[in-house]
C-alpha positions as CSV (number, residue, x, y, z in Angstrom):
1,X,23.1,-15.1,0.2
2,X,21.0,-18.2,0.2
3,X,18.6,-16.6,-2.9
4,X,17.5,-19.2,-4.8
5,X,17.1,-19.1,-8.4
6,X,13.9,-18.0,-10.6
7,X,11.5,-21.0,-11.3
8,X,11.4,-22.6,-15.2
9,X,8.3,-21.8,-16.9
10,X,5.9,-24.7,-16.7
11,X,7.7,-25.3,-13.0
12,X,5.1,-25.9,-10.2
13,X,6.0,-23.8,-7.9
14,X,5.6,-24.2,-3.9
15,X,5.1,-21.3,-1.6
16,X,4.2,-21.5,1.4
17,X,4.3,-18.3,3.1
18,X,3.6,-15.0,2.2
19,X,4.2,-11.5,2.1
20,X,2.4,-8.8,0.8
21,X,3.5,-5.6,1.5
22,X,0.7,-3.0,0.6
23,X,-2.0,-5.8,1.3
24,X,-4.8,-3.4,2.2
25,X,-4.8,-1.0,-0.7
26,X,-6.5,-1.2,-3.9
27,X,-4.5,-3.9,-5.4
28,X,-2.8,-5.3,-2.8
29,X,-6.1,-5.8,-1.1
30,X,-7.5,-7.7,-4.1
31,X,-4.3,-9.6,-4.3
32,X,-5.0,-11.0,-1.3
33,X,-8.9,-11.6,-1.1
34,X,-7.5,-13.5,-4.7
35,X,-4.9,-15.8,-3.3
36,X,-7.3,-16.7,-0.1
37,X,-10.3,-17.0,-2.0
38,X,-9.6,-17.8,-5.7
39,X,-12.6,-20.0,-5.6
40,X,-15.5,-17.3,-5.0
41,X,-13.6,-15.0,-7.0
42,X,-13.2,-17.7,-10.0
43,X,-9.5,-17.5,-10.3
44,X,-6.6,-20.1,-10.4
45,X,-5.4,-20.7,-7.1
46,X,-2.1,-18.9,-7.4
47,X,-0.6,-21.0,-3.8
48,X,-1.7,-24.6,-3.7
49,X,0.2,-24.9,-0.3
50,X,-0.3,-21.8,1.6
51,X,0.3,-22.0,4.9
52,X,0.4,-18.2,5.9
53,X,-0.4,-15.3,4.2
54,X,0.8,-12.1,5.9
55,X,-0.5,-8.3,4.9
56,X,2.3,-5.8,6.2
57,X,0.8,-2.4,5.5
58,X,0.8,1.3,6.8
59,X,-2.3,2.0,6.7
60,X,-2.1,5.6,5.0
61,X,-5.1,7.1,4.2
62,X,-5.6,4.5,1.1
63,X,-4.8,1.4,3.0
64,X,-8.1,0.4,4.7
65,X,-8.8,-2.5,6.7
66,X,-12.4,-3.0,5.6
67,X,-10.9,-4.5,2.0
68,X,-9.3,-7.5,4.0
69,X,-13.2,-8.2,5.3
70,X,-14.4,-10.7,3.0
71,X,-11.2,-13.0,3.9
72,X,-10.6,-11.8,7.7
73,X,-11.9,-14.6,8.6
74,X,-9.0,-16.7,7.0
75,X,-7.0,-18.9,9.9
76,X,-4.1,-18.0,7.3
77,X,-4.2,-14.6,7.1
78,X,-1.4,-12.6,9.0
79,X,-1.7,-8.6,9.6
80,X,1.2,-6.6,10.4
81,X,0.7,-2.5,10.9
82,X,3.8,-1.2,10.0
83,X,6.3,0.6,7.4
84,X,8.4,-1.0,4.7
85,X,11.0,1.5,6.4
86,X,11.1,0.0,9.5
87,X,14.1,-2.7,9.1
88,X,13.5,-4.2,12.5
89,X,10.2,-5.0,11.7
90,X,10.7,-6.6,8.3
91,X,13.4,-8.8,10.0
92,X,10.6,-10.0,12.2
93,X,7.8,-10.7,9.8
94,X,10.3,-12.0,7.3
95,X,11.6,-14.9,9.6
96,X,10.5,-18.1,7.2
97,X,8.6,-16.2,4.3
98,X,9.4,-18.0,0.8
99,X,7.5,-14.7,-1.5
100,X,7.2,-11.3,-1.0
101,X,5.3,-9.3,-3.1
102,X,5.3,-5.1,-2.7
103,X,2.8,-3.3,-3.4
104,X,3.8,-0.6,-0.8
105,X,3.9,2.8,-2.4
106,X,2.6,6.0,-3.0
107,X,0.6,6.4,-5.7
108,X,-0.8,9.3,-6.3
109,X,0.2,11.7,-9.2
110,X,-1.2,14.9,-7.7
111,X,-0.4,14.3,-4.4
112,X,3.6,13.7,-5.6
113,X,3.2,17.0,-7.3
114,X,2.5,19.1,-4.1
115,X,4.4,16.4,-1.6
116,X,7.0,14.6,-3.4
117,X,8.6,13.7,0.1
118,X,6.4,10.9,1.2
119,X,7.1,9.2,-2.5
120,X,10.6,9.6,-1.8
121,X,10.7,8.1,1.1
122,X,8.2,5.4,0.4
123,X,9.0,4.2,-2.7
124,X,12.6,4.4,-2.9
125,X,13.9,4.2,0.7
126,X,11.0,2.1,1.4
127,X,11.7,-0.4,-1.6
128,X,15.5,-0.6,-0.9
129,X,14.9,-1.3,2.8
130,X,12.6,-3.9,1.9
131,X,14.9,-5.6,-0.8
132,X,17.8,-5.4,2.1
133,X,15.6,-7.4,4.5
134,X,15.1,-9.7,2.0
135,X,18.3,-10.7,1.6
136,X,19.1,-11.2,5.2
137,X,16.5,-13.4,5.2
138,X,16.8,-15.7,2.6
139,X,13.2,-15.1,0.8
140,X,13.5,-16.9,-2.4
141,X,11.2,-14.8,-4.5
142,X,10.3,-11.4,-5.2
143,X,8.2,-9.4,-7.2
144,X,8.0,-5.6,-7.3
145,X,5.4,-3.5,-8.2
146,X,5.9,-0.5,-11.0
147,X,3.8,1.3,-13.3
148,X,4.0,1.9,-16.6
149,X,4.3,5.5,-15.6
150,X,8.4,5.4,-15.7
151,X,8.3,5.1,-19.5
152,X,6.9,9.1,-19.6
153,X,4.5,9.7,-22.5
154,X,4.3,8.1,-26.1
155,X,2.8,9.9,-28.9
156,X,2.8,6.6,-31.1
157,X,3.4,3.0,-30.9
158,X,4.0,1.0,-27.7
159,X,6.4,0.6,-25.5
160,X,8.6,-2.5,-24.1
161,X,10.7,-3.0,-21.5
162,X,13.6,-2.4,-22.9
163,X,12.1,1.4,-23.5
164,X,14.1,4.1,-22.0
165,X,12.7,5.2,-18.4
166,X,11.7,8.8,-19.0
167,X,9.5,9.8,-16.0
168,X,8.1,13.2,-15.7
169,X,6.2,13.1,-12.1
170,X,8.1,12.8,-8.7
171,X,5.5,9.6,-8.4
172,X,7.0,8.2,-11.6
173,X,10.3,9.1,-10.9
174,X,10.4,7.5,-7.4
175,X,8.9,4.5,-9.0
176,X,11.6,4.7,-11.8
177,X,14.3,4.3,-9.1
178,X,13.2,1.8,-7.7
179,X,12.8,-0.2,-11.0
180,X,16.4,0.4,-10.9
181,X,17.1,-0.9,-7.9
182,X,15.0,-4.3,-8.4
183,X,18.2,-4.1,-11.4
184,X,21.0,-3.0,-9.7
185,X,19.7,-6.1,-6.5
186,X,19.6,-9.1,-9.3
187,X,22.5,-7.7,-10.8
188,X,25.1,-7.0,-7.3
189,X,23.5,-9.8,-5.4
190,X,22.2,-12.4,-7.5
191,X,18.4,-11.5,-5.7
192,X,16.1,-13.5,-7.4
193,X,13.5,-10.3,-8.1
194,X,11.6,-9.2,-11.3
195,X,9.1,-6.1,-11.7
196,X,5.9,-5.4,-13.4
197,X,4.8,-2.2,-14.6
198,X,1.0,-2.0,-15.2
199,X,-1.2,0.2,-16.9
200,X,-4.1,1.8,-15.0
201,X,-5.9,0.1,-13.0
202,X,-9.6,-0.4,-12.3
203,X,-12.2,-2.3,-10.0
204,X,-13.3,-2.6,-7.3
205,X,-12.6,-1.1,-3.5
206,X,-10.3,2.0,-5.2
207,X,-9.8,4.7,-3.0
208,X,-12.0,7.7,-4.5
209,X,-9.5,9.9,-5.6
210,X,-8.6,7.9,-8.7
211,X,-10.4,8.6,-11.8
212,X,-12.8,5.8,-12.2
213,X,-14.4,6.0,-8.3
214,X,-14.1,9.9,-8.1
215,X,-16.3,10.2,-11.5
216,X,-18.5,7.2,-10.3
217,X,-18.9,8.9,-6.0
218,X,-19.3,12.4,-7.4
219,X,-22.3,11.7,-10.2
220,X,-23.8,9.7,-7.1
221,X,-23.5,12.5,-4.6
222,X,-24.7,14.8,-7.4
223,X,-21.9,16.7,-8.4
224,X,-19.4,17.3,-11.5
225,X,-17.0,15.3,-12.3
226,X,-13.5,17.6,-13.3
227,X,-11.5,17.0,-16.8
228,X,-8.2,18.0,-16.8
229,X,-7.7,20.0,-20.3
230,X,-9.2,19.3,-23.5
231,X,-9.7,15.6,-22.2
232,X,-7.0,13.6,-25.2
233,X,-5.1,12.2,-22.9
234,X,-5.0,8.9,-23.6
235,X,-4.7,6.0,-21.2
236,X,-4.5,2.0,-21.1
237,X,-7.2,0.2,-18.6
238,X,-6.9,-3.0,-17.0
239,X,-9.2,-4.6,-14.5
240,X,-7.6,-5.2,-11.3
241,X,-7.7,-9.2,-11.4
242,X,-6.1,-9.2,-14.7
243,X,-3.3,-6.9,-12.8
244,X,-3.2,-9.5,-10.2
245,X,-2.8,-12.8,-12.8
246,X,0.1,-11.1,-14.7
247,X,1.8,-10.8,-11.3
248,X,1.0,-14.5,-10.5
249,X,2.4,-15.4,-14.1
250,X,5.6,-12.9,-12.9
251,X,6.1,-14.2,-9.6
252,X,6.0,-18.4,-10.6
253,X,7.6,-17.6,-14.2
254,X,9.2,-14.4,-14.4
255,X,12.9,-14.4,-15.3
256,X,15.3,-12.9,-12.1
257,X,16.3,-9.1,-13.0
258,X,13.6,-8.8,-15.8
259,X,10.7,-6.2,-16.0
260,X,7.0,-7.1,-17.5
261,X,4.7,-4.8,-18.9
262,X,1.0,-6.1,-17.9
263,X,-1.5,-4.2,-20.2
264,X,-5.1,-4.3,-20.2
265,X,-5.3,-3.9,-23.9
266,X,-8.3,-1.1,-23.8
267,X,-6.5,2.5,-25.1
268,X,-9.2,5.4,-24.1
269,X,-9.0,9.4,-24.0
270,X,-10.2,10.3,-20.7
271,X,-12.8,12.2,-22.7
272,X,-14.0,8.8,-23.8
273,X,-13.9,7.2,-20.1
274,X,-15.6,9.6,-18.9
275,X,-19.0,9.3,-22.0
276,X,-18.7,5.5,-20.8
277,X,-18.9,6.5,-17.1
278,X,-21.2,9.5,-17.3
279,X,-23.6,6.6,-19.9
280,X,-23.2,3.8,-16.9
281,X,-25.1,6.1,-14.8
282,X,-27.2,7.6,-17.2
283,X,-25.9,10.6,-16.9
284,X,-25.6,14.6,-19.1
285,X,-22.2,15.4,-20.2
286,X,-23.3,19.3,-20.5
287,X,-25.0,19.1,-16.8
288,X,-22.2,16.8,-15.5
289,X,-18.9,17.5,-17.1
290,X,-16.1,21.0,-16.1
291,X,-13.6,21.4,-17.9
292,X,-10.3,22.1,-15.2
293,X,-6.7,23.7,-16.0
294,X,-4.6,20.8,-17.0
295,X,-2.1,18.9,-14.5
296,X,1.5,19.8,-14.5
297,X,3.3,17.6,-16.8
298,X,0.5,15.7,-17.5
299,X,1.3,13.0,-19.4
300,X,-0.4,12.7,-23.0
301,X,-0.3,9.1,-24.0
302,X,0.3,5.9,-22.2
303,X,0.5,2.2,-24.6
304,X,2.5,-0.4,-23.7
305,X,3.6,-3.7,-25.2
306,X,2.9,-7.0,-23.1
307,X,3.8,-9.3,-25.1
308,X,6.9,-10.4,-22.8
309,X,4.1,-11.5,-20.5
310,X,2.1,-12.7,-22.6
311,X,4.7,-15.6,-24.1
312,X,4.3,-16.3,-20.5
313,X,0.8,-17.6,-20.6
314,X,-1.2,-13.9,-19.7
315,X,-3.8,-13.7,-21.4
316,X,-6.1,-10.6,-20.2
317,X,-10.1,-11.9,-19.2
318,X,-12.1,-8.6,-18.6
319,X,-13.4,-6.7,-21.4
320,X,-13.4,-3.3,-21.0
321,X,-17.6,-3.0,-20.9
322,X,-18.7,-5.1,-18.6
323,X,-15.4,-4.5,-16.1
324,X,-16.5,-1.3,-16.0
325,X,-20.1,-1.9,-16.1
326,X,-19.3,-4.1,-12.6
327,X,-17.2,-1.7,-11.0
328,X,-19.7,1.0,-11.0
329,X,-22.1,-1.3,-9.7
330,X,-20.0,-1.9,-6.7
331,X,-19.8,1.3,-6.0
332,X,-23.7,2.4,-5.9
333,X,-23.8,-0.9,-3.8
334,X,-21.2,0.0,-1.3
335,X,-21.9,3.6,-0.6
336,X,-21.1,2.8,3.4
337,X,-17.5,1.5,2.2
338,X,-16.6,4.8,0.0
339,X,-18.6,7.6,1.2
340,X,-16.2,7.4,4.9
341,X,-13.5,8.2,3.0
342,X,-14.6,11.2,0.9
């Protein structure tokens, strides 16, 4: 179907235009301000010879066009409102585009819990419609991304990719299938497509029902922050533009039909996030802290292994600290971005 194969590590690869699917969420949004402006941000520039750059996104209530302003001013920026589900569309924005990259989904554990619909719909239908278009149009490259999520919960060790997919969330589970799709598309068409399942992610412009912002928007407006059970489950964290390199390493050297774990490398128990987070503001655990009923299958223990990637040339830059240290900084700073949205 015209799909061309899967650069050769140490390749330089040329693409020219872009789509992000996604672009003006959390980390599509960063994606983006990344690519268009690696230089203020003190990346790599991931696309020497960008000639367009176009953000296709819904604009649900976590896609918000205020994270594209520091590069609306781009001449190669592109937006599109619209769905991943809307085939017409895609055939339209996809006329000429060399990359796509989708970050389209819903993401959300407890909203997939009482709504698992919309994750359904989004991140299966959604996914396959997209991967459809892209094969009527020829787009040479394409990177989908996961979560780490689909592996379930670990109680020791790591896991790779070749770990079985055990999800126990409808979010996970959608996400889960449609790992198996970017399979099943390499595999019946030859679509040159890989995936990437991350740990969680942190930085900033993150919608404030995610851990991380909620804690940080709630100590500033004063109230507690909530802590789901005795507080041991354990998570990995990576910074956002660590999230966003692996994905540049995936989508320039990633092998066609392959997954790749991208880990942060920073294994806390939410109990511990939260001392570091509750300290960052100079904060009282006993004044600050309620203990909630537990989420429904809550996983205990995420941990994986990215050392597929990182034969690859990723190499994680953000400690831990002084991500976090910046991130809540961001958010006293931009109280006018955040508190809308609350």
């Amino acid at each position: 179907m015209g799909i061309s194969p899967a650069p050769e590590v140490g390749d330089t690869v040329t693409w020219r235009r872009v789509l992000v699917t996604g672009g003006a969420g959390f980390i599509g949004s960063h994606y983006v301000r990344r690519a268009l402006d690696a230089e203020k941000l003190a990346t790599t520039v991931p696309f020497p010879d960008l000639s367009e750059l176009i953000v296709l996104d819904k604009l649900t209530y976590a896609g918000n066009m205020a994270n594209l302003g520091p590069v609306a001013h781009d001449s190669r920026l592109r937006f599109v409102h619209g769905d991943i589900c809307d085939a017409q569309l895609l055939d339209d924005v996809l006329t000429g585009v060399d990359a796509v990259i989708n970050f389209a989904a819903e993401t959300h554990v407890d909203r997939s819990i009482h709504g698992p619909q919309d994750f359904i719909i989004t991140n299966v239908v959604g996914a396959q419609t997209l991967f459809d278009a892209c094969l009527r149009n020829d787009v040479s490259r394409v990177v989908h991304i996961g979560t780490d999520e689909v592996y379930g919960s670990i109680d020791v060790g790591s896991w790779t990719e070749d770990s079985p997919l055990q999800p126990n969330s409808p979010y996970s589970a959608a996400k889960a299938a449609a790992e198996m799709l970017v399979r099943a598309y390499h595999a019946t068409y030859g679509m040159c497509i890989s995936s990437t399942r991350c740990s969680n992610n942190y930085g900033p412009y993150q919608f404030p029902e995610k851990v991380i912002p909620a804690f940080v928007t709630r100590l500033l407006l004063g109230e507690k922050v909530p802590l789901y059970g005795d507080g041991q489950n354990v998570r990995d964290w990576l910074h956002v533009d660590d999230h966003c390199q692996g994905i540049d390493v995936v989508l320039n050297r990633g092998e066609p039909g392959a997954s790749y774990n991208i880990g942060g490398g920073e294994e806390l128990t939410n109990r511990e996030l939260t001392a570091h987070i509750l300290n960052s503001l100079q904060r009282d655990w006993d004044t600050c802290v309620e203990y909630v009923p537990d989420r429904l299958g809550h996983d205990r223990r995420y941990s994986v292994n990215d050392s597929r990637l990182r034969t690859l040339g990723y190499s994680p830059k953000n400690s831990f600290a002084q991500g976090l240290a910046d991130t809540v900084a961001w958010y006293v700073d931009h109280r006018p971005w955040w508190e809308p949205l609350l």
